[in-house]
Structure formats: C-alpha cells, structure tokens
N, CA and C atoms as an extended XYZ file, in Angstrom:
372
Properties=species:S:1:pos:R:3:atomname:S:1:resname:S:1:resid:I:1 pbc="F F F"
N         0.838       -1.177        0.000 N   UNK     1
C         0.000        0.000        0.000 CA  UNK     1
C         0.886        1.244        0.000 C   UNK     1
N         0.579        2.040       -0.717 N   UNK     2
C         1.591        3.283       -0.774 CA  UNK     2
C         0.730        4.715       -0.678 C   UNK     2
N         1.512        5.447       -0.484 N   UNK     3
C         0.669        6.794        0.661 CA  UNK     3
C         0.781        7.969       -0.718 C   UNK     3
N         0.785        8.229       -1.354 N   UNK     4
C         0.319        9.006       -2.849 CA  UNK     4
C         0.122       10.459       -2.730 C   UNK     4
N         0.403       11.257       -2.813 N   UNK     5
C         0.146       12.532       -2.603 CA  UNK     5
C        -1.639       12.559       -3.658 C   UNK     5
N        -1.952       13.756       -3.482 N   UNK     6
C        -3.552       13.545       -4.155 CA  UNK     6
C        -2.984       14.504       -5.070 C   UNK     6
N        -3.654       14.106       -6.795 N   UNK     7
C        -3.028       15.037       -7.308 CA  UNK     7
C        -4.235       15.995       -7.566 C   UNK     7
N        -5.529       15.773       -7.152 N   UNK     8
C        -6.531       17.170       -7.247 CA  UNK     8
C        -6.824       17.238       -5.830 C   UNK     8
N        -7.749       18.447       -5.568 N   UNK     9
C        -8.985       18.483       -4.427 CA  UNK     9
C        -9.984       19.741       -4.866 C   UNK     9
N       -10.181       20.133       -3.964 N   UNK    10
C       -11.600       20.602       -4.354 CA  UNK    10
C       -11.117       21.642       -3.866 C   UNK    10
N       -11.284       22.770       -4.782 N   UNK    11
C       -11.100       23.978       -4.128 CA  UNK    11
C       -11.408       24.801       -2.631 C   UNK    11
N       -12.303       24.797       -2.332 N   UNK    12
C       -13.032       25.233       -1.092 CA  UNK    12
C       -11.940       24.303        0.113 C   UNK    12
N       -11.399       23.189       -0.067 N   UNK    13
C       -11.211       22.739        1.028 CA  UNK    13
C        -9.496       22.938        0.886 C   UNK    13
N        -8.951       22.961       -0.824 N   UNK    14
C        -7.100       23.692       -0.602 CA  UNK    14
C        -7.367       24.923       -0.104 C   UNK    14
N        -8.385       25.890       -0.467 N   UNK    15
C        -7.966       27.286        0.091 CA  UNK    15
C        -8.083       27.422        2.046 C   UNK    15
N        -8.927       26.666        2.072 N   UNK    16
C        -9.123       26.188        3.536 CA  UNK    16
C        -7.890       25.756        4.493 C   UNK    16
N        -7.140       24.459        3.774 N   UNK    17
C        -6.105       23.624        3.903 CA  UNK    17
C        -4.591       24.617        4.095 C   UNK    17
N        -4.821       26.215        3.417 N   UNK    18
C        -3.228       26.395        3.196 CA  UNK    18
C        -3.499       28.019        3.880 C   UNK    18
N        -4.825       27.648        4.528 N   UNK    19
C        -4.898       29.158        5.351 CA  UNK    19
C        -5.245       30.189        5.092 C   UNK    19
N        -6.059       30.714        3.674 N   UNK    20
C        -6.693       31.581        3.137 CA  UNK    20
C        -7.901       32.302        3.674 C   UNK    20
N        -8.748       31.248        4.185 N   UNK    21
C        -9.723       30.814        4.612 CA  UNK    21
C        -9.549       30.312        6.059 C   UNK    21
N       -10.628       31.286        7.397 N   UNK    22
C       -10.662       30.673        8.757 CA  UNK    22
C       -11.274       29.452        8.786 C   UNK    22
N       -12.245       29.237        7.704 N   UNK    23
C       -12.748       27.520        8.023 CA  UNK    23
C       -13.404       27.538        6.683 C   UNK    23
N       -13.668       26.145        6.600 N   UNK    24
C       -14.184       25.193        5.269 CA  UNK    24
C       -15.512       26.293        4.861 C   UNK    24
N       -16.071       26.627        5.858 N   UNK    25
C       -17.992       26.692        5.004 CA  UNK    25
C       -17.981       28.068        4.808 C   UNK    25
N       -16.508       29.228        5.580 N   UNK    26
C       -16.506       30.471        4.447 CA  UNK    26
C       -15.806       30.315        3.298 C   UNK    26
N       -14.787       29.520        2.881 N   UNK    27
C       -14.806       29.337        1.483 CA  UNK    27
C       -15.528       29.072        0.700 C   UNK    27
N       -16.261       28.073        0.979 N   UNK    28
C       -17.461       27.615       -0.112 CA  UNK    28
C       -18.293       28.605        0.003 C   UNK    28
N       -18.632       29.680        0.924 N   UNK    29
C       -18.984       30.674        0.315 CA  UNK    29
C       -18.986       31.733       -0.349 C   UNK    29
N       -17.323       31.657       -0.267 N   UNK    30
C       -17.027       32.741       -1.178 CA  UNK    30
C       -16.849       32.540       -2.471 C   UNK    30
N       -16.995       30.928       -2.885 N   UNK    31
C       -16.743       30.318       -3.929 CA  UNK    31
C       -18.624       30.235       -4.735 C   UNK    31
N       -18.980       30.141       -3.781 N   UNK    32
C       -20.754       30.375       -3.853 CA  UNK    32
C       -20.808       31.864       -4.452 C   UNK    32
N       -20.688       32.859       -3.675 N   UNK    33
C       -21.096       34.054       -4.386 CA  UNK    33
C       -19.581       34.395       -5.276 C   UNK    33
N       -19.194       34.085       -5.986 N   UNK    34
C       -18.489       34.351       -7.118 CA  UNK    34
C       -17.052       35.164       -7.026 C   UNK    34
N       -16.641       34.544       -5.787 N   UNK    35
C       -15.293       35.851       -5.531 CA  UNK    35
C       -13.955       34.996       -5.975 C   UNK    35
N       -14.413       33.722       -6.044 N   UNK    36
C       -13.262       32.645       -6.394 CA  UNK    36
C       -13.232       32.062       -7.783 C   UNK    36
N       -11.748       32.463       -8.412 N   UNK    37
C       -11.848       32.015      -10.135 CA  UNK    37
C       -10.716       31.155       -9.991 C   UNK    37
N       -10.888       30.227      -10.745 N   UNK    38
C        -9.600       28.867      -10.927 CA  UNK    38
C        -8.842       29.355      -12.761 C   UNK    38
N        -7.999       29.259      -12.893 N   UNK    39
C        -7.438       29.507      -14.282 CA  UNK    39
C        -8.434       30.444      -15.014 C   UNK    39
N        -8.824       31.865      -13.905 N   UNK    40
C        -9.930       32.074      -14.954 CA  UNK    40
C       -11.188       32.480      -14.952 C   UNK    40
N       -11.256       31.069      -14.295 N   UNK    41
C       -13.291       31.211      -14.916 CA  UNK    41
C       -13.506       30.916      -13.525 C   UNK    41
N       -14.821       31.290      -13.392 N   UNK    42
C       -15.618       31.591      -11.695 CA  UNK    42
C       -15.636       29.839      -11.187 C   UNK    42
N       -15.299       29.640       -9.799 N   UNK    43
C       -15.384       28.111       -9.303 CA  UNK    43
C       -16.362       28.130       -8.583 C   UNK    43
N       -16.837       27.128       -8.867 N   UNK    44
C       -17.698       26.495       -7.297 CA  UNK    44
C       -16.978       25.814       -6.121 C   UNK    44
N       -17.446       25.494       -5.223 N   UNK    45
C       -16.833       25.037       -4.282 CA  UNK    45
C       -16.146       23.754       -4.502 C   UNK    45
N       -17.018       22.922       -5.250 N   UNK    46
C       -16.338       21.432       -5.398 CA  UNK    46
C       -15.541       21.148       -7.311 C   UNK    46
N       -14.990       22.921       -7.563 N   UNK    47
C       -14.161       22.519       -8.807 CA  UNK    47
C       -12.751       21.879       -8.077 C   UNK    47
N       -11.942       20.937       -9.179 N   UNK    48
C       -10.864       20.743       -8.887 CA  UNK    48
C        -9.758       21.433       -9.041 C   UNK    48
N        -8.918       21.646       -8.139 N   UNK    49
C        -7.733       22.275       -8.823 CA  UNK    49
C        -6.547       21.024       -8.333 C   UNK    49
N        -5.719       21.608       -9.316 N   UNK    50
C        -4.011       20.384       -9.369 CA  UNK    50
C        -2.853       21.695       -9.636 C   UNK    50
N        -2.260       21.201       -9.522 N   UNK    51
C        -0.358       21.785       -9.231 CA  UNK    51
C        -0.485       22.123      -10.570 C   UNK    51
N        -0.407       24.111      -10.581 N   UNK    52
C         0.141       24.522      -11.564 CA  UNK    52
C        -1.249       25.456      -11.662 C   UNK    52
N        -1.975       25.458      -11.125 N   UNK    53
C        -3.467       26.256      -11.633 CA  UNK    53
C        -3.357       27.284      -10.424 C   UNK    53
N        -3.847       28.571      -11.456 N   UNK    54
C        -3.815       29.894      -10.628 CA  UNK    54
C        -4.689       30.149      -10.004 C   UNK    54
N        -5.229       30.183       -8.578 N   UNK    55
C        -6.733       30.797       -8.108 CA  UNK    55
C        -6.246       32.441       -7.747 C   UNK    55
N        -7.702       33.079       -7.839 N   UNK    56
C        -7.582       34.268       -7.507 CA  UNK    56
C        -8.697       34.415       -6.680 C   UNK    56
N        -8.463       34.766       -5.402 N   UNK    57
C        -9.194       35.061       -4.255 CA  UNK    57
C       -10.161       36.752       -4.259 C   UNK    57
N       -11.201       37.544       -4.374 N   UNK    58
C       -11.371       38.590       -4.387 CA  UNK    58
C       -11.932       38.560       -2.736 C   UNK    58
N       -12.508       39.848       -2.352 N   UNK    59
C       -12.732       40.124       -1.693 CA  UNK    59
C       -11.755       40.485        0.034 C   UNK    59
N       -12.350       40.767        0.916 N   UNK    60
C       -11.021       40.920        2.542 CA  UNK    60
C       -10.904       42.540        1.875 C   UNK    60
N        -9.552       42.119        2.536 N   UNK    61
C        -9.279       43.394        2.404 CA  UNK    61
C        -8.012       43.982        1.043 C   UNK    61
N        -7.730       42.868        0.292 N   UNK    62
C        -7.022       42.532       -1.098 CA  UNK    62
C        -7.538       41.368       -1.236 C   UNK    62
N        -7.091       41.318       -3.143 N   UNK    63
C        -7.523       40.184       -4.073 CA  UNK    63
C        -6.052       39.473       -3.591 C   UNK    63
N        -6.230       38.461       -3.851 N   UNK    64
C        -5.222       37.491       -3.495 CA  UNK    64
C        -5.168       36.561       -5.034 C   UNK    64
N        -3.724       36.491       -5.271 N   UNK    65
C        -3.688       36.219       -6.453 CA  UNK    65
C        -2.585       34.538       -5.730 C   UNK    65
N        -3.035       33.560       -5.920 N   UNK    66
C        -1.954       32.407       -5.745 CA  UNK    66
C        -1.809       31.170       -6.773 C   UNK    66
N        -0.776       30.377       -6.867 N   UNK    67
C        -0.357       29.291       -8.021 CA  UNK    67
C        -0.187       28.271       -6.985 C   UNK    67
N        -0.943       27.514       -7.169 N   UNK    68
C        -0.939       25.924       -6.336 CA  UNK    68
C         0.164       24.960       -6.610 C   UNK    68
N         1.463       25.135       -5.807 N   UNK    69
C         2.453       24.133       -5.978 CA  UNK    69
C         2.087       22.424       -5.552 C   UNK    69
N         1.450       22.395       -3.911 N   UNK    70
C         0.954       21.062       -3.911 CA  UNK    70
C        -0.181       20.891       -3.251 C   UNK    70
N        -0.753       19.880       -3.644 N   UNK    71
C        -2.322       20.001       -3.269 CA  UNK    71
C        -2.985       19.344       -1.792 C   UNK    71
N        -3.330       20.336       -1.302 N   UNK    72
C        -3.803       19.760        0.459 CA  UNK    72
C        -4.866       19.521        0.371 C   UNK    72
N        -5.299       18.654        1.385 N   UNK    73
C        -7.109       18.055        1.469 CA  UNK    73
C        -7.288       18.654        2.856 C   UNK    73
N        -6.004       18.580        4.109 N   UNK    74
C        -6.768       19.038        5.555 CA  UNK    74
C        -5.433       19.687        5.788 C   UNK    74
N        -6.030       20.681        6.926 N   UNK    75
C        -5.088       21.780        7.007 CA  UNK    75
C        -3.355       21.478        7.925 C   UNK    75
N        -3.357       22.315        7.537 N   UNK    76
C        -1.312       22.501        7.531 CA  UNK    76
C        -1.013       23.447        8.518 C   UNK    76
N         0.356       23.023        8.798 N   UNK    77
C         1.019       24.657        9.792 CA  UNK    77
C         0.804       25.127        8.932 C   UNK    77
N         1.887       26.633        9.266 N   UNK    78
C         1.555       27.745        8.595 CA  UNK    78
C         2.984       27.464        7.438 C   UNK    78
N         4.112       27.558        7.734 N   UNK    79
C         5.287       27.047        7.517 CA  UNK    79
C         4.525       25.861        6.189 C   UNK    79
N         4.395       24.920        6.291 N   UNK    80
C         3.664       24.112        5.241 CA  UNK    80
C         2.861       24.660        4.472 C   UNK    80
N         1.648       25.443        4.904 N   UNK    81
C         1.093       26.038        3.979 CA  UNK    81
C         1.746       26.998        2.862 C   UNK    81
N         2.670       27.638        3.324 N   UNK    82
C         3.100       28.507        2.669 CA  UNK    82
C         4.280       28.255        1.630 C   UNK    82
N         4.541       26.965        1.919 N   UNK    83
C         5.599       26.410        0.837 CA  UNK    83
C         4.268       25.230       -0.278 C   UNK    83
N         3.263       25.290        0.116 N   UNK    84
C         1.893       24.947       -1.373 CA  UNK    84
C         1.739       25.846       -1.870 C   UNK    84
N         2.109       26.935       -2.035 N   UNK    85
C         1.395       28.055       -2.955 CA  UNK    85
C         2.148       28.823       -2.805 C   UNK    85
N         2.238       29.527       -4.220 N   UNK    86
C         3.105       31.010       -4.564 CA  UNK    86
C         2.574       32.119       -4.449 C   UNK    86
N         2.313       32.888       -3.387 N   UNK    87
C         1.707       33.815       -3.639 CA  UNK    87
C         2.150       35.136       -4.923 C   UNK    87
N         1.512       35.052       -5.743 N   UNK    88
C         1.253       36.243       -6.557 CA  UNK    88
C         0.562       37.652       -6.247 C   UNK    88
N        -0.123       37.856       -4.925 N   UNK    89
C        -0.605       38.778       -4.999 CA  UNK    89
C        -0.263       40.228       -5.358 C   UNK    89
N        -0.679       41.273       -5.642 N   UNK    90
C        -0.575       42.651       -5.866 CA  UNK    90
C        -0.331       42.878       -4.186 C   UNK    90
N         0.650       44.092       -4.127 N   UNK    91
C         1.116       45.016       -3.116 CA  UNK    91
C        -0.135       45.662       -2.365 C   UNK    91
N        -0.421       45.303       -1.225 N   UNK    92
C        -1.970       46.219       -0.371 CA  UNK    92
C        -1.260       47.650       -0.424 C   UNK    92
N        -2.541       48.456       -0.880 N   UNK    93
C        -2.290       49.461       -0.961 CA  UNK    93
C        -2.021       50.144        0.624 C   UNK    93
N        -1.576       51.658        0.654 N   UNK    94
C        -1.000       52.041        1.702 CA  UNK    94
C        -2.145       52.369        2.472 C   UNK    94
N        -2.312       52.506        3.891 N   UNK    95
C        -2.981       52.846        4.589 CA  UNK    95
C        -3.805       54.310        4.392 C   UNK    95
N        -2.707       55.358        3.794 N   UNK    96
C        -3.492       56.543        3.801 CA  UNK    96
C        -4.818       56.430        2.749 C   UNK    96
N        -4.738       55.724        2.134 N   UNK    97
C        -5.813       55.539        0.659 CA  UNK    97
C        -6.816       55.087        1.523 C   UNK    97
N        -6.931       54.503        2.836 N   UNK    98
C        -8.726       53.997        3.435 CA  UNK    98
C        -8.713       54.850        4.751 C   UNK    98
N        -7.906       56.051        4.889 N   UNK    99
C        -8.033       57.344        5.637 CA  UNK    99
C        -9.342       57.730        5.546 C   UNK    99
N        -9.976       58.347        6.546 N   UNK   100
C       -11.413       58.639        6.461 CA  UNK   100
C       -11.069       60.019        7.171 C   UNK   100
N       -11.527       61.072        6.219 N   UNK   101
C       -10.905       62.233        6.952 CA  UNK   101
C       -11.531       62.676        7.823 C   UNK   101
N       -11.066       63.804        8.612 N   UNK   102
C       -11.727       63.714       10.320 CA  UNK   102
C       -12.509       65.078       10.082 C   UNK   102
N       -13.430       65.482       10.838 N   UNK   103
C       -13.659       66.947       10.956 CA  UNK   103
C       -13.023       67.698       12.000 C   UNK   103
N       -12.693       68.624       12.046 N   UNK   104
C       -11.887       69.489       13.044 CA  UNK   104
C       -12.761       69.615       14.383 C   UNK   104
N       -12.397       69.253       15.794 N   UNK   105
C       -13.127       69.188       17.117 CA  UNK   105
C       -14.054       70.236       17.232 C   UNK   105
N       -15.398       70.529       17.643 N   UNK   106
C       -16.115       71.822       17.833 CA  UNK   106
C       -16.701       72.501       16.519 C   UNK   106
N       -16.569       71.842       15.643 N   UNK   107
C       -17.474       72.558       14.317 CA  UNK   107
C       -18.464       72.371       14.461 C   UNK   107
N       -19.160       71.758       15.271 N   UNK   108
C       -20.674       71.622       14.940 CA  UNK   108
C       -21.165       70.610       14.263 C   UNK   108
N       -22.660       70.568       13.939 N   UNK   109
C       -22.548       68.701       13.310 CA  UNK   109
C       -21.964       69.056       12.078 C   UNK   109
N       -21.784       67.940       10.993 N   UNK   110
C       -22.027       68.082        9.716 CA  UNK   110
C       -23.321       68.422        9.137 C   UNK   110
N       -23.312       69.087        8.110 N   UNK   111
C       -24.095       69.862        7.264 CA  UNK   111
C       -24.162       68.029        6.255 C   UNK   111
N       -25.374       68.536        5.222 N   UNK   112
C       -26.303       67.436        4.844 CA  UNK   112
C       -25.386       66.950        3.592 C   UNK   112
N       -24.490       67.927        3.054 N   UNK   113
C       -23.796       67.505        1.888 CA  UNK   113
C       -22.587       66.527        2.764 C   UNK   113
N       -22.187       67.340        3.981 N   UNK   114
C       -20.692       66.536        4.584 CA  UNK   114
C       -21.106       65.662        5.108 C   UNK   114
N       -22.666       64.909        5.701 N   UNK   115
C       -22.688       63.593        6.459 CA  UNK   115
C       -22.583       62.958        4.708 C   UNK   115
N       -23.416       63.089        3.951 N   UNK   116
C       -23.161       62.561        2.491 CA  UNK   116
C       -22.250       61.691        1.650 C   UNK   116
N       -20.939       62.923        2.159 N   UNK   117
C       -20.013       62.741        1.790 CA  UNK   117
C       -18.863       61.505        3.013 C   UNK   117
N       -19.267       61.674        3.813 N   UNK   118
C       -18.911       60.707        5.355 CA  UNK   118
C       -19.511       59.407        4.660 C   UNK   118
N       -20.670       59.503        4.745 N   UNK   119
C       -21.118       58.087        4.234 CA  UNK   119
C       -20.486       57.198        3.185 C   UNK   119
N       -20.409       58.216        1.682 N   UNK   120
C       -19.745       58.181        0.768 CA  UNK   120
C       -18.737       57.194        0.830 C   UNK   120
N       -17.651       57.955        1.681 N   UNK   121
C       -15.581       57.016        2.130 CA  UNK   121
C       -16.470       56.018        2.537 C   UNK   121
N       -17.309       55.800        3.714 N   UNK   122
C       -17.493       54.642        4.489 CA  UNK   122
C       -17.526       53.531        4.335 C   UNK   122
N       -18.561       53.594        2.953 N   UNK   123
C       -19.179       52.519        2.182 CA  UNK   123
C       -20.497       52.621        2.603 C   UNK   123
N       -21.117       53.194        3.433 N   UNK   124
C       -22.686       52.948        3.645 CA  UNK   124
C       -23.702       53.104        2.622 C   UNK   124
C-alpha cells in the first residue's frame, strides 16, 4: 500500500487547507457568491484544482492572487502552507488611501452635503 500525494482536491477545502480561509464553510462561500476564479473562470466550491493552476481570491481586504504548488485536502502549519502556494498577490495598498478624513473638534454637526459625503468614504 503506498501513501500518494492527491493530485486534485476541491477547491473550497485547498484554500481552507493552506490558510486563506478561517474555516471550510466560508470558502465555499465565497466560492458560492463568485469571488473565487480557478485559471480564470468563476469556481464552485467542489471545482478541482491540481499543481500549476492559478486561483484568484477577491474580496477581505485585497484580491489574493496564488499558483498551487501542492495540493492539500486538511489543514497545515503555517510554515507548510506557505511552501503549497506562490503567492502572486498585488502590493496592499498604503494605509493613507482607506483614511477617512476627520472633521476638526467643535465645528458643529455636519451639514447634509458633509454627512453625504462621510457616508460616501465609508461605504454605507
């Protein structure tokens, strides 16, 4: 009997496996609402991926761009995880870019255009 490395798994459970992901059932949801693409094209939770296929993670707080060197089914140190996958990602942008600017102490409330515009940065 010989112990085989797996040469696919299922997406939802490598991104899970190499630490992307705090647990199994938010990946598959992020793979559910469409934030997860395999070589590409949008995955579901139970597409396969194998050594050599690019996923791209959206959503957090950056897109996460990674290349699957070897393929995990259950999770890893961190040290392990990080020698399965290359990260590719883009550079997080700098902190001042999600600055939310302040109003000066004692002005009074905001006026209807500046809560507007408050909301606006926020995302609300």
């Amino acid at each position: 009997m010989t112990t085989d490395a797996p040469t696919s798994a299922r997406v939802d459970a490598w991104l899970w496996a190499v630490r992307l992901f705090k647990s199994r059932s938010l990946a598959t949801a992020a793979c559910r609402a469409g934030h997860v693409r395999v070589n590409g094209e949008r995955a579901k939770p139970a597409t396969a991926v194998g050594i050599g296929d690019e996923i791209v993670v959206r959503g957090g707080e950056r897109e996460r761009v990674v290349e699957v060197r070897r393929v995990l089914v259950k999770r890893v140190g961190a040290p392990v995880a990080a020698a399965a996958m290359i990260d590719r990602s883009p550079e997080p942008l700098p902190r001042e870019v999600y600055a939310v600017p302040r109003r000066e102490r004692g002005s009074g409330r905001p006026t209807k255009r500046e809560r507007r515009e408050i909301e606006r940065l926020r995302g609300y």
